[in-house]
Structure formats: C-alpha cells, structure tokens
C-alpha positions in Angstrom: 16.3 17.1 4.9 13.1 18.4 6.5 14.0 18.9 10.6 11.4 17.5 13.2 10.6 21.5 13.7 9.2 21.4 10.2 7.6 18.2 10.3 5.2 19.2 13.8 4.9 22.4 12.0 3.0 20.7 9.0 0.7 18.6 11.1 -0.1 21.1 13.2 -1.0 23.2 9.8 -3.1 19.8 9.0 -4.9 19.4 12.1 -7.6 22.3 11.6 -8.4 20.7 8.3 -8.5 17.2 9.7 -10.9 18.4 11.7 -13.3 20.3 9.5 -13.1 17.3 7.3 -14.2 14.9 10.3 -17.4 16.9 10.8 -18.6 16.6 7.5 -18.5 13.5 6.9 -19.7 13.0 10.9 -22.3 15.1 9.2 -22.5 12.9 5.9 -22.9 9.8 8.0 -26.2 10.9 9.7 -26.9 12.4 6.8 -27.1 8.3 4.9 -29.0 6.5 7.7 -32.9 6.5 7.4 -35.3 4.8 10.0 -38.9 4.6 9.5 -42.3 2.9 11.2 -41.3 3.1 14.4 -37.9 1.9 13.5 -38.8 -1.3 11.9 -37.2 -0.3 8.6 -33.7 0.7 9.0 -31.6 2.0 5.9 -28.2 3.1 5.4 -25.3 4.2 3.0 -22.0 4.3 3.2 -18.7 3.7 1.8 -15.0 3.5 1.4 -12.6 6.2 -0.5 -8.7 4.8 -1.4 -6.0 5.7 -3.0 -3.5 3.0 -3.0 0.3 3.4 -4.2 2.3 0.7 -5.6 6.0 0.1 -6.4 7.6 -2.7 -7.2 11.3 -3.5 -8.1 10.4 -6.6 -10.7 7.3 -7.9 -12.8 4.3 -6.9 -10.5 3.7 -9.8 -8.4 0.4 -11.9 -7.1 -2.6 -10.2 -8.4 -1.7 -6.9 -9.7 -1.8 -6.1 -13.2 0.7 -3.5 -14.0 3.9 -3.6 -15.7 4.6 -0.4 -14.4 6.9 0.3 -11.7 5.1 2.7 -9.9 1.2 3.2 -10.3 -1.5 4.8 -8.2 -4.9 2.7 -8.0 -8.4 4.7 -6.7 -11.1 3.0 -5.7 -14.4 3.8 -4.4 -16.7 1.1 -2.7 -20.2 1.7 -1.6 -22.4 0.2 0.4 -26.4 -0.2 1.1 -27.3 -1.5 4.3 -31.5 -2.5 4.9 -32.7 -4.3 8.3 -36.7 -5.2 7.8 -38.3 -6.3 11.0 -36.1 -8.7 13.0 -35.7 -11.3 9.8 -34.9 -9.5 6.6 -31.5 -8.2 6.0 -30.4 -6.8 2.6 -26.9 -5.7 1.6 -25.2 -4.6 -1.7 -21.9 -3.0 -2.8 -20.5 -1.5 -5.9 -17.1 -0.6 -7.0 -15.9 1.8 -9.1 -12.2 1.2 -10.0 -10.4 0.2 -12.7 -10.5 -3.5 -11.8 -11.4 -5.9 -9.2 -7.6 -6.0 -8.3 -5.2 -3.3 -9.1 -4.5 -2.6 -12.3 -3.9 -0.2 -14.7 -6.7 0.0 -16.5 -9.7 2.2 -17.7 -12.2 2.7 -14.7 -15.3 0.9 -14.4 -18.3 0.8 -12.1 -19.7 -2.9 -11.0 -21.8 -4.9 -8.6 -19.7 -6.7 -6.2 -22.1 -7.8 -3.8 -25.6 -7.9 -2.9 -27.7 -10.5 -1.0 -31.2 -11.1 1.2 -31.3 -12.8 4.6 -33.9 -14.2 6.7 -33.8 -15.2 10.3 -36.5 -16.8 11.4 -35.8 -16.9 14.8 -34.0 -14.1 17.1 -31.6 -17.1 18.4 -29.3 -17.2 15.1 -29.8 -20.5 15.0 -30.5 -20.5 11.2 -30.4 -17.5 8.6 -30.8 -18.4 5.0 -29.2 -16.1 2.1 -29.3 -15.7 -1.4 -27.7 -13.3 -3.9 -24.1 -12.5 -4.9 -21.3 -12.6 -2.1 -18.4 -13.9 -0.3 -17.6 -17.1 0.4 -18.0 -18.4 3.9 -14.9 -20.8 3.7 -11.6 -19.5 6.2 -11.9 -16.6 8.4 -10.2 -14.3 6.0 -13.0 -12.6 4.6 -14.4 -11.3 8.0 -11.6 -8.7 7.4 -10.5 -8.5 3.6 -12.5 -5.0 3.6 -9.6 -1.8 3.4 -10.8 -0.4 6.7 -10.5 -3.5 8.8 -7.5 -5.3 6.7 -4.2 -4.4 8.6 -2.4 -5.1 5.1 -3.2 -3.9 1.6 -2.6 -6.7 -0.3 -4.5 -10.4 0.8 -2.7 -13.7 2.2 -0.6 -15.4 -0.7 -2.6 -18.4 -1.1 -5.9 -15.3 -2.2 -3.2 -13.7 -4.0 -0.8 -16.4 -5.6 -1.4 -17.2 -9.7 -0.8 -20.7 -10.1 -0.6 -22.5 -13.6 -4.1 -23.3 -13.8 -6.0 -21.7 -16.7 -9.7 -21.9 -16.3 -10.7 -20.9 -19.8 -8.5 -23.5 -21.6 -7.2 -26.9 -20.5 -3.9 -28.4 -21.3 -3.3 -30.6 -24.4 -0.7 -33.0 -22.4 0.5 -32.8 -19.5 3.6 -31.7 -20.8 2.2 -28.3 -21.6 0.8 -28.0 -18.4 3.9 -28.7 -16.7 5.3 -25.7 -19.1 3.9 -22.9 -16.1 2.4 -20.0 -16.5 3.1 -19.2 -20.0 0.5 -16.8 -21.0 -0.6 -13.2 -19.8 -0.9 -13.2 -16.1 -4.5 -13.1 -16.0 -5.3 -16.0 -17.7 -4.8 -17.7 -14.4 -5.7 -18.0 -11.2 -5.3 -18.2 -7.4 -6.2 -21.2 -5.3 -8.9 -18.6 -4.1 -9.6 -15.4 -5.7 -10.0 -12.9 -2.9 -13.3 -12.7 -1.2 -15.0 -15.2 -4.2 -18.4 -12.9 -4.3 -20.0 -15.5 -6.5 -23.7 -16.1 -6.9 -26.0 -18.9 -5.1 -27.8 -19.7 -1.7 -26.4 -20.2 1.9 -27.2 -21.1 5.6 -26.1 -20.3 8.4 -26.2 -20.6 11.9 -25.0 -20.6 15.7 -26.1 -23.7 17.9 -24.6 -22.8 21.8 -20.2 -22.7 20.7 -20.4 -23.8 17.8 -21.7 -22.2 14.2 -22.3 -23.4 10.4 -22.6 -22.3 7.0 -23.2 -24.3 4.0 -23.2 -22.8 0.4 -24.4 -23.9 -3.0 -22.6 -21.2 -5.3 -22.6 -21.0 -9.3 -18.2 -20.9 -9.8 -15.4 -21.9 -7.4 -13.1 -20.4 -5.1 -10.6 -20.3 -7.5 -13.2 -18.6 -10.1 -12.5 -15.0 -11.7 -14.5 -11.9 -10.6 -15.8 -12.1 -14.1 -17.5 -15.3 -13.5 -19.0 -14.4 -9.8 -21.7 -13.1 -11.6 -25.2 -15.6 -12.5 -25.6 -13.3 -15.2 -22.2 -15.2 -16.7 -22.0 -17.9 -15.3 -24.8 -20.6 -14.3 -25.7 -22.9 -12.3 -24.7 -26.1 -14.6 -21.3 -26.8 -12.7 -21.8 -25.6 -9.0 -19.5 -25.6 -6.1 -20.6 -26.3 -2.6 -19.1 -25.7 0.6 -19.3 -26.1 4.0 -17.6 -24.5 7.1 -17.7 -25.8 11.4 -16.6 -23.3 13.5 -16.0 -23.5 17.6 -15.8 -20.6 20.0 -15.0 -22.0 23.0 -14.0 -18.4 24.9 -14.4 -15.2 23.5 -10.7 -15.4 22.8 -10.1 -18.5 20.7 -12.1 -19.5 17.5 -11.3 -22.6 15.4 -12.6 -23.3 12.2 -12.8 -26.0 9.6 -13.9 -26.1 5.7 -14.4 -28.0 3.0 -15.1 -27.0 -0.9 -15.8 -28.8 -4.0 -16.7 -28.0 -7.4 -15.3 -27.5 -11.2 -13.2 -25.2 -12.0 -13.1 -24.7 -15.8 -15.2 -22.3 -17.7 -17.2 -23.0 -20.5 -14.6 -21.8 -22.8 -12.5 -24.8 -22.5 -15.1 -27.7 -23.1 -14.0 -28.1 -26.4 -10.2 -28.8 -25.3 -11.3 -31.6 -22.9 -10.5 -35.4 -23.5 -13.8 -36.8 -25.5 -16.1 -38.1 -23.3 -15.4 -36.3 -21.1 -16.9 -33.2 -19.4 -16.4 -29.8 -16.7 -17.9 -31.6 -14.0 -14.7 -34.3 -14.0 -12.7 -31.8 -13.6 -12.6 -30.3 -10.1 -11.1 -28.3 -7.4 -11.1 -29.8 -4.0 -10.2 -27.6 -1.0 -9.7 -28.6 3.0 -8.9 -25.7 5.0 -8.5 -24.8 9.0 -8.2 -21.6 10.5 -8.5 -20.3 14.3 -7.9 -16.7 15.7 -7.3 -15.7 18.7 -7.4 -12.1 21.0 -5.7 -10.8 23.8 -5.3 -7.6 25.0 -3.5 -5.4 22.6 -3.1 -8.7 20.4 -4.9 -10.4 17.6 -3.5 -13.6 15.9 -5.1 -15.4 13.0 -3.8 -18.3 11.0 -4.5 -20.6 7.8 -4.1 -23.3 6.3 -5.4 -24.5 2.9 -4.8 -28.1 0.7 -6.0 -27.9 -2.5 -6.4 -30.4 -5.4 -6.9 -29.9 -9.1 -8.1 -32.3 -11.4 -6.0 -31.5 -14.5 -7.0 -33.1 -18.0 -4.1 -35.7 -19.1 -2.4 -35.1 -16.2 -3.7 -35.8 -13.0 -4.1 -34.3 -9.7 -1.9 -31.0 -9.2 -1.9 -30.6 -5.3 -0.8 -27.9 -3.4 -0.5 -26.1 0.6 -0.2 -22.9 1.5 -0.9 -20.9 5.1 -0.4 -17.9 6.7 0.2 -17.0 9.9 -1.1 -13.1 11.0 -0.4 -10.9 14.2 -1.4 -7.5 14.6 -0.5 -5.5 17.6 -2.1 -2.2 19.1 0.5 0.5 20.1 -1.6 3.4 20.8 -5.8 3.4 19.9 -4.6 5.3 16.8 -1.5 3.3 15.8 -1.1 -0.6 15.2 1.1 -3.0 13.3 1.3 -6.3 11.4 3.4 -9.1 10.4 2.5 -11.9 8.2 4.3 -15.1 7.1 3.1 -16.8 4.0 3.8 -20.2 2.3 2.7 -22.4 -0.5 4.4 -25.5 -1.7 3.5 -27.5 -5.0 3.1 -31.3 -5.5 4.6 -33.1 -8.1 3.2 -34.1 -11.5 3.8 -36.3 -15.1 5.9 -33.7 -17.2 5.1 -35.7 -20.2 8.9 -37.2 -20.5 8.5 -39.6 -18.0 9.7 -38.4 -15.3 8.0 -35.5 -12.5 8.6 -31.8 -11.5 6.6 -29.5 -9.4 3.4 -27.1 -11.3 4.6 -24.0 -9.5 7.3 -22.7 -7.8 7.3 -22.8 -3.6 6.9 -19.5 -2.3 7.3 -17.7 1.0 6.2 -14.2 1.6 7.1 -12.1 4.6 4.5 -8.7 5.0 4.6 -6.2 7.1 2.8 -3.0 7.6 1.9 0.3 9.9 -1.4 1.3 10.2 -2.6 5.2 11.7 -6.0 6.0 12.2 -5.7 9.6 12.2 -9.3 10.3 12.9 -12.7 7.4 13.1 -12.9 8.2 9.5 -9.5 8.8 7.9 -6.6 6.2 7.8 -3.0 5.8 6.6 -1.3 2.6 5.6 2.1 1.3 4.6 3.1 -2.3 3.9 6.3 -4.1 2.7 6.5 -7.5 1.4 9.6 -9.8 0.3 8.7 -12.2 -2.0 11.0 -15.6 -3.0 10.0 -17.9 -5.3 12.2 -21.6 -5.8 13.9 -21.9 -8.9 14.4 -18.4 -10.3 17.7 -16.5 -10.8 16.0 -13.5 -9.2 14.3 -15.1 -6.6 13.4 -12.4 -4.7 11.0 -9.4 -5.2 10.0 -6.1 -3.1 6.9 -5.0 -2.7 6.1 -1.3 -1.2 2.9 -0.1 -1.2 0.9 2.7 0.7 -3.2 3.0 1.3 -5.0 6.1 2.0 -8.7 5.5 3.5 -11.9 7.7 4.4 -14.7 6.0 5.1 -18.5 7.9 4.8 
C-alpha cells in the first residue's frame, strides 16, 4: 500500500507540471479571444478536454452504450463565441467523440450547437434566436456542460430509456406492453439530454420574472440524430414554453410546458389507417426552482409526461430529482442526488393492466477538485434499483478528467 509519505511526495512531483501546464493554456486562452473596431466585434474560442471512465457491475445502465465492463470515453467540445454590437450574439459547438452519449464506438466529429441572437433593446426584455440548441424547458440545462455539472452522468428522467420507440410504433398494445425488447437505442428518454434540436425562440426578462417560448423541429424526447433540420423538418414541430420567477437572488422557480409528436418518419407506415404523426404526441408539464446559500446550492425537478401510444392509449409517467452541492474548500465540492420515476398503467392486450416501465430510484453522489481554474477531477457513484427484477440493483462508478482552453 502506498504510505501518505509517498502520496505528498507524488503531488508535490506534479505541482511544477501543473503549473507549467496552467500557463499555457492561460497563454492559449488570450491567445483565442479577438476584439476589433473599437471593441464592437468580440470573438472567441474555446473548449473542453475529457476523459471519462466508466465501470459498471451489470448491463450499462441509462444512456450508455457499452456492454463492456469497463471503458474509457474522450471527448473534446469546442466552442465559438461572437458578440456584434449590443444585439447580435452568435454561438456554435462541435464535438468530437465517439457518440453523443458514451459509447463504444468509432469517433466522430459533429455540430451540436450553433444559434443567432438579437436583442433589440439593452433591457433583455426580448432576444429572438434561431439555429440548433438546447431546449429552454427545466433548469437543467444551465449546467449539463462537464465544467459546471457537479455529476458526470445527467438526472434519471435525461437519462432513463423508457419503452417508447420513435422509429416504429407498436402493432397492439400487447407488444408495447412487452418493454424494451430491442437494442437499447432504439428508445428513448422522456428528454434526451440538453435536446439541441433546430427552430426559433424568445426570450425575455420583464422586472422578476422571465420567458422563453420555442417552436423546435423534434421533441424533447427526440434522438441527437434527429436534432438536426438537415434530418428532420419542420412537418411535426414541438413548441414549448417556460415562466420563471426570481424573487431574491437566492430562490428561482420555474414552470414549463411542451407539446409535440414524437414519432419519426420511419414509423408512418405502422400507424392505424387514417391516422397520422401529428395524433401521436408527447405532452410534458414540468417545475423546477433552485435556490443558493452560502456554500450551498439546491436544485430540484419535477417532470409529468404523457405519450400518445398507437392502440394503446396514453402511457403516463413522473419523475424528479432533487440536487445539493456543497462547497468545502474553493477547490473542493460535493453532491448528492436523489432520482425517481414511476410509470402509469396501460391495456396489456389480455384485458387486464400493468405498468410500461419499471419504477426507478437512483441515488448519485460525487467529489469534485478543481486542481487549477483550468484542470478538474471528478468521481461519481450511483445505485440504481429498478421494481420487478431479480437483480434489482446496479452500481455505477465513474471518474471525469476536465481541461478547459
């Protein structure tokens, strides 16, 4: 075993290199922001370096696709930042990784994200934006980013497959009350991550309170390959709308609502006759609220979510989170999460009704230390137990290793 002695002796052996490494990128940082006529145009790149670790003692669970036991998962995200005059924003990011969640599979480079915004007035009462980007629904994806995410892996109900399959629909509803029955990715999550898909929002802050309404080309439920206008169009859109209310800088509450169809193109031709996508949609309410104190920061969730599911009805389900992270040192904080989702009850074609999914609660925890303003280290576990499974529980360890340029 490796004494204390040895331990200091290492990190003191690290420090010098630590620190040559913090000036360049101190020096790389510079370096990427450009200013110009008389600092009207403002212009700057940057981005995030991981290398994330995974083990798990079952079938890899939530959105990662690997059946190994143990896999490593780079990923480099890069950023372009524009400011034009007070009114015009623009913003992109790429990825290159080997999927939009980890996976393993052969690397690829792709365009996440990338917008324009105008801001008419210097108020904020009223920014318009179009492109390719997040969805403004909960207040998880102010912080879904490696560098500000205390955890590694997103809340269960971003993470959670469920037995809908947007590319195919069900024959009876006695298939669709079979599960998951297919490869893992055929499904999907009540919301898939940050949902960068395509379309036109607004925005705004009126005194406490702020909105954001969006008109977006695939759901919250829809697949990264979808996100894309390129792919998919606007013939079956989603829109969604969001109320927040600040009413100290320590509290903010939040409200949303989303509505639009869920099924791909690819499963027209197994809809009832006469029937078409837009009857068949996803409907989300969802409140969140956060709050700050001192070395504290809470945030919570809470998500109901309908799908319309050919010859069988509505398939409902809740889930939530709850989220405290706790500052021990400027370097050094910690988290806890508690997740839940239960499932509603539908026809399972022999007259009688059963839940579409199995209730799940997920407990997270995880270290983060900031070893330098561009350099951090982070380590999670999560226990994982799922209703109606001989092996109902499942560990999760994974570790993250961040520089951001």
């Amino acid at each position: 075993m490796i004494s204390r002695h040895a331990i200091c002796a290492i990190l003191l052996a690290m420090t010098p290199v630590i620190s040559h490494g913090e000036d360049v990128l101190d020096r790389v940082e510079e370096a990427l922001t450009f200013s110009g006529f008389d600092d009207q145009v403002r212009v700057r790149f940057s981005g995030l370096l991981s290398l994330e670790y995974y083990h798990h003692d079952q079938s890899a669970t939530n959105l990662i696709f690997s059946d190994a036991d143990n896999f490593l998962n780079p990923r480099l995200s890069l950023f372009f930042d524009a400011q034009l005059g007070p009114q015009v924003y623009l913003f992109a990011q790429s990825r290159v990784d080997r999927g939009f969640d980890p996976a393993d599979h052969d690397a690829e480079m792709r365009l996440d994200e990338w917008a324009v915004r105008w801001t008419p007035w210097g108020d904020g009462r009223l920014s318009v934006q179009a492109g390719q980007f997040s969805t403004i629904v909960g207040n998880y994806i102010e912080r879904h980013l490696a560098w500000e995410n205390p955890f590694i892996t997103p809340p269960l109900i971003y993470d959670q497959i469920t037995a809908i399959y947007d590319a195919e629909a069900p024959g009876s509803a006695s298939v669709f009350a079979e599960g998951i029955t297919d490869e893992k990715y055929d499904y999907n999550p009540v919301v898939w991550g940050p949902a960068y898909t395509s379309g036109l929002s607004v925005s705004g802050q009126l005194g406490k309170f702020d909105y954001a309404a969006e008109f977006k080309n695939a759901g919250l439920s829809s697949r990264p390959e979808s996100w894309s206008v390129t792919n998919v169009r606007f013939d079956h859109p989603t829109i969604s709308a969001r109320i927040g209310y600040r009413p100290d800088l320590a509290w903010k509450f939040g409200i949303s609502a989303s509505e639009g169809a869920y099924f791909t193109d690819h499963a027209a031709g197994d809809l009832p006759s006469g029937s078409g996508l837009n009857d068949y949609k996803q409907k989300v309410l969802a409140q969140d609220v956060s709050f700050a104190w001192r070395h504290w920061q809470f945030w919570a969730e809470v998500y109901e979510a309908r799908f319309e599911v050919p010859y069988t009805g509505n398939a409902d389900t809740v889930g939530y989170y709850l989220e405290a992270k706790y500052k021990f040192a400027p370097q050094l904080f910690g988290a806890l999460r508690w997740n839940q989702m239960f499932f509603g009850d539908i026809p399972n074609g022999q007259g009688g009704t059963q839940p579409w999914g199995r209730d799940t609660w997920q407990l997270d925890t995880a270290v983060t230390y900031r070893m330098t303003p561009h350099m951090q280290m982070k380590l999670q576990y999560s226990l994982q137990h799922q209703s109606q499974l001989a092996d109902a529980y499942t560990h999760l360890l994974a570790a993250q290793f961040t520089v951001r340029f």
